[in-house]
N, C-alpha and C positions, 0 to 999 in steps of 0.2 A: 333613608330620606336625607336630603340634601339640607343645611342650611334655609335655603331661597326654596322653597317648595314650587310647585309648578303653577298653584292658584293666587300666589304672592304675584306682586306688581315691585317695579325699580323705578325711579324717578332718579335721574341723569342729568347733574348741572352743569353745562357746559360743553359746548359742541367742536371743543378742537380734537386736534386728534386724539388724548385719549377716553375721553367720557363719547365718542362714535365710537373707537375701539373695544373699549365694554359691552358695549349693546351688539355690537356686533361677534363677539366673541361668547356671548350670552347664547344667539341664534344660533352659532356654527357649533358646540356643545351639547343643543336640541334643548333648550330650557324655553318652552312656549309661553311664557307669562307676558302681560303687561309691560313695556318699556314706552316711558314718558321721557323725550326730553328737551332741559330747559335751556335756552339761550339768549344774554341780552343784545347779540350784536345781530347785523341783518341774515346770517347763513352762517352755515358751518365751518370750520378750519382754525379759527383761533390765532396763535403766531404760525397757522402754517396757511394763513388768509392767502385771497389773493381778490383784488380791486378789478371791480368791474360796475359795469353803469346800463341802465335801461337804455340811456340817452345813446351812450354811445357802443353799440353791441361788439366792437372791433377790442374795444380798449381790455385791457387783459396785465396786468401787474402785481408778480407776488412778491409783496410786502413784507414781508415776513421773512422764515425759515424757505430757502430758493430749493434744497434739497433733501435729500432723506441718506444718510449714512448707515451699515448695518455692519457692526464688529465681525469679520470672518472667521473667528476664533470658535466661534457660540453656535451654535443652533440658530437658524433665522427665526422670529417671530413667527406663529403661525399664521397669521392673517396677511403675511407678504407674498405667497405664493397666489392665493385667491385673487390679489389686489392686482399683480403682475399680469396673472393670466387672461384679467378682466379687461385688460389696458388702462388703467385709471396710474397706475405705475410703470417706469422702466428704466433700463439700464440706464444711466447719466450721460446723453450728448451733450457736445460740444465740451471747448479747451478751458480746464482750470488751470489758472496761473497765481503764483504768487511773485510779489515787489516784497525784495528786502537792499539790506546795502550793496549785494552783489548784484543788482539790477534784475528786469525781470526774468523768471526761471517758467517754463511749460512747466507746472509739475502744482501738485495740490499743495505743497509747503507742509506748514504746523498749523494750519487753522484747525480748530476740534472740528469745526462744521464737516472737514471733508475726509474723515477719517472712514474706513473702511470700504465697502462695496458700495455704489454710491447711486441711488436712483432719481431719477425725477420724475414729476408728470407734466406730459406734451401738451394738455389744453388746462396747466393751470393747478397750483399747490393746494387749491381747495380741491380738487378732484381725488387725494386721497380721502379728506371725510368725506364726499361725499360716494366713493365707494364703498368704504365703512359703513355707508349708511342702508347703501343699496343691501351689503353682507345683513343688515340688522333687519329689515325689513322679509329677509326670509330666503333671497335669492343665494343659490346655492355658489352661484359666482357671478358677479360685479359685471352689468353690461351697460356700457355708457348709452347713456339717453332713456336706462329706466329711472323711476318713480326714485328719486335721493332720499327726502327726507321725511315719510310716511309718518314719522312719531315726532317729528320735532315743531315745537312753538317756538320762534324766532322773534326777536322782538322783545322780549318778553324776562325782566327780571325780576328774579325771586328774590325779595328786600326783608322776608320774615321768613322763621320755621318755625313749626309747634309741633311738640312729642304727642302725640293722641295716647288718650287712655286705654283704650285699646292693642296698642303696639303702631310703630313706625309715625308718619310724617304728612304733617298737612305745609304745606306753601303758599304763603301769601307773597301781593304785592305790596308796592308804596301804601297803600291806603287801608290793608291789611285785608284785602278780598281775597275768597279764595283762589288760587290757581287749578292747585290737582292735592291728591292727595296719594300716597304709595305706603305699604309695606315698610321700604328699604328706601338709603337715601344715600346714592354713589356722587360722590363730588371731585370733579375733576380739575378743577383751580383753587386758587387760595383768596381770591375775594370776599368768600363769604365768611372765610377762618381768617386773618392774616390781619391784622394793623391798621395796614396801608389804607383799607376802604374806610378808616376814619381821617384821614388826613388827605383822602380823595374824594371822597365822598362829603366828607359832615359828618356822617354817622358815629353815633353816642360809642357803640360798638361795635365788630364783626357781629354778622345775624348768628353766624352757629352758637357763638361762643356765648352767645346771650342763651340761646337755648338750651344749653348745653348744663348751666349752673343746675338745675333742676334734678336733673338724671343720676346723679352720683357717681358716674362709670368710670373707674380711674384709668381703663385704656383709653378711651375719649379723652380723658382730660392731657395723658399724656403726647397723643396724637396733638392735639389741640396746642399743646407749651410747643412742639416741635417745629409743627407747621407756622405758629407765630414766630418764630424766631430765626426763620430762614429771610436771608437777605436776597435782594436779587438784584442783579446788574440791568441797567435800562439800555436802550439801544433808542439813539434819535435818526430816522432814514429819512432820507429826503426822497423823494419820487418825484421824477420827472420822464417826461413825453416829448419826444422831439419830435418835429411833424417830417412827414415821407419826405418831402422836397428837400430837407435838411441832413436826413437821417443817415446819408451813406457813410459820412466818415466814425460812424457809431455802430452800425449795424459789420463794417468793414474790421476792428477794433481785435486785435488778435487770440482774444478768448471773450469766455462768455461771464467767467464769475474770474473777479481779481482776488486774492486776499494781502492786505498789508502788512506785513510783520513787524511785530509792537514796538521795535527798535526808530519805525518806520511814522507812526502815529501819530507822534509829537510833530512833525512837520506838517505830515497830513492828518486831520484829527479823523480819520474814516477807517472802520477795520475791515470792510470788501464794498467791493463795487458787483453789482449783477446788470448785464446787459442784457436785455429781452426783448430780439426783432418781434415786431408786428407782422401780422397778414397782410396790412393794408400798406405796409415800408414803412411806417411808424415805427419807432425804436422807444422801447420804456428801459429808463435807468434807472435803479435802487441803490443808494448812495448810502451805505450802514458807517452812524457814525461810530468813532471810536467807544471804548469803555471811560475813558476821562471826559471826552465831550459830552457822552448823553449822561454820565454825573452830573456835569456842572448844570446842565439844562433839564435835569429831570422833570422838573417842576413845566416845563413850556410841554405845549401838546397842537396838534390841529385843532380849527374850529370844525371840523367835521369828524372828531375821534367819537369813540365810545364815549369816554370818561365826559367831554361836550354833551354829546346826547342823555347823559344820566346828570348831568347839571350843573358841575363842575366846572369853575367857573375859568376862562379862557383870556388872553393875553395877546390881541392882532397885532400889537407891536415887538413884542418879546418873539412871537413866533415868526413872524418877517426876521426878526434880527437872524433867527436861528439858520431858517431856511436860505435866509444873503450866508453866512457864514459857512454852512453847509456845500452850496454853490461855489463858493471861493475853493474851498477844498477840492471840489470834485475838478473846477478848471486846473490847480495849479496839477494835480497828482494825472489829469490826463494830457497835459500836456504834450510831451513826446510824443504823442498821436496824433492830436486832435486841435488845432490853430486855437489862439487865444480870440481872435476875432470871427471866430468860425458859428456862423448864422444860428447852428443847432440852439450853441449857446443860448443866445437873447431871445431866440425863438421859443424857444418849450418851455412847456407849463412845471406848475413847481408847486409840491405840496408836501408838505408834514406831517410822517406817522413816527407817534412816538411811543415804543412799548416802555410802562413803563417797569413789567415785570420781564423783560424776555428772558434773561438768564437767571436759575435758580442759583444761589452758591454754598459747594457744600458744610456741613454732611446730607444735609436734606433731611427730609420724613425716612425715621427708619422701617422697612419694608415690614415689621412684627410690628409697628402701629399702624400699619395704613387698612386694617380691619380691625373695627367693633362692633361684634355680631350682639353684645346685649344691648346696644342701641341701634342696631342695624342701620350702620353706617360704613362704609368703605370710599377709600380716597384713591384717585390715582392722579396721574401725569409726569410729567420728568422732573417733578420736584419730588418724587418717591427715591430715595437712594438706590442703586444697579446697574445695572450695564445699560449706558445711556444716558447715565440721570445730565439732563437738561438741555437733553437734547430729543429727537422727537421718538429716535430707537426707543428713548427711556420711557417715553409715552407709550409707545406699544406697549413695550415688556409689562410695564406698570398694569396697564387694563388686563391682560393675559391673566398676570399673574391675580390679579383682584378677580377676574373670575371664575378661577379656578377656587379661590377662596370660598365664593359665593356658592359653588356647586359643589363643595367637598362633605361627605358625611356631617350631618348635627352630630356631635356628641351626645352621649346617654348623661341624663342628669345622674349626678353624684348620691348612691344612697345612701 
């Protein structure tokens, strides 16, 4: 008998890539249980989002993580073959270039981002979770335009936990109503564990860690010191949308994703640029600021981010500063291309996404705490230390590897 038995239920916080990748790696192992899961933003993906609008059905911008890298050394993840064959992933078109002092090079450079085999997806970086999701919902392989998110509540943050007496986990919200209730309690960010949701939030404490005092369980507890004490690097991106009429000397631009090399930074405060023609000639530009820029700016965010919508309070003149600032960079570093007086410019729209968790840094959660089966809790994402950690490889690997955990022999109690 497994761990997770087949009549147990999972409850899944967190819909980017790897709390999808759990759930669906649950299915592909043939574990038929209960899989809930929770998310406070509007759809799946996480830092591997990608921006889209009722309003405008054309518009298409991934914010986030632009691609998927996988170590050629390793064994690939199991769930990237599924994902490929589904079409929801593939090989990586279009020219990465790197800018350093020796001017620009066709070639991937030193950016981590574009280390190994390198994939992407053609309608859009949310479309890995949401094959993941397709994999989790039962489908033997991933076909675009089925049913994505069959288990997931979107929308929807889990702001309490309580240990039931009975074993496992009940979820409330703000106002301590129930949500759902599961067996097992697989957490795939560090919001609810991590510091930061009090200095983001307001919150007296992280929710786990409030729950947590009760249990006694010193793998939790050490789980818990680790995960709080992991820092992580912010990223400020600006997005912008140049309209068709403007867009050729952008959509023309001699690669698709730039990256700056750090020597490079300090003049341009931006560590890649990602270029992404539209269907309609529209050209969307993702402007990632440096590692010292979105330091200094951690604190500024959009008025349309998560962190906004959970209540936190927002700054329209600190974020204009950011996004003027932001724009400055992107003209002077595109320069050699692209006219300083060149219409796109003044023309396109300009918005602010600010992670302020993108990068973990390490050692990270080490991979012998990211399971505690006598609280039946398990953790994943690229802030678990491995090949990948903090990046989205390290998300896969992380769910993989947690559910294999979940499915491996119970041990015999001790006589």
């Amino acid at each position: 008998m497994s761990r997770l038995s087949p009549d147990q239920s999972v409850a899944v916080i967190g819909a980017g890539v790897a709390g999808c990748a759990v759930a669906a790696q649950l299915r592909r192992r043939g574990w038929p249980g209960s899989i809930q899961l929770w998310e406070m933003g509007r759809g799946p993906g996480g830092r591997a989002a990608t921006r889209r609008s009722r309003q405008d059905p054309e518009l298409r911008i991934d914010h986030g993580a632009p691609l998927l890298g996988i170590d050629p050394t390793l064994p690939p993840p199991e769930l990237l073959p599924p994902l490929v064959a589904g079409g929801w992933l593939q090989p990586l078109t279009g020219t990465l270039a790197c800018l350093g002092t020796g001017g620009l090079r066709l070639e991937p450079g030193n950016d981590p981002l574009n280390r190994g085999r390198l994939y992407g997806a053609p309608a859009g970086m949310d479309q890995l979770c949401r094959g993941l999701l397709t994999l989790a919902a039962g489908a033997a392989t991933p076909v675009i335009g089925a049913a994505a998110e069959p288990i997931g509540h979107f929308q929807c943050l889990v702001r309490h936990l309580e240990w039931r007496a009975q074993g496992g986990w009940r979820l409330l919200d703000g106002q301590h109503q129930l949500l759902g209730e599961a067996d097992w309690l697989l957490i795939s960010g560090s919001l609810l564990v991590h510091p930061r949701s009090r200095s983001l939030l307001g919150w007296p404490a992280p929710p786990l860690q409030e729950a947590a005092t009760s249990l006694k369980d010193p793998q939790l507890d050490r789980a818990l010191a680790a995960i709080g004490a992991i820092e992580h690097e912010a990223s400020s991106n600006l997005l912008m949308v140049v309209p068709a009429a403007t867009a050729t000397p952008w959509r023309d631009l001699p690669f698709r994703l730039l990256s700056v090399e750090p020597e490079l930074q300090a003049r341009w405060p931006l560590r890649r640029l990602v270029i992404q023609p539209l269907a309609d000639g529209r050209c969307a530009v993702v402007a990632h600021g440096s590692a010292a820029f979105s330091r200094e700016h951690r604190q500024v965010f959009g008025a349309g981010s998560a962190a906004a919508r959970l209540g936190a309070a927002t700054d329209p003149e600190a974020e204009a500063t950011v996004i003027a600032a932001l724009g400055e960079a992107l003209r002077r570093l595109v320069s050699p291309w692209i006219a300083d007086d060149d219409p796109g410019l003044a023309e396109a729209s300009r918005q602010l996404m600010r992670w302020g968790a993108a990068f973990p840094l390490a050692p990270g959660l080490p991979e012998e705490a990211s399971f505690c089966p006598a609280s039946r809790i398990g953790f994943c994402g690229d802030m678990v230390a491995g090949p990948g950690f903090g990046r989205i490889e390290g998300a896969l690997r992380s769910a993989e590897r947690l559910a294999s955990a979940l499915l491996a022999p119970a041990e015999s109690p001790a006589r």
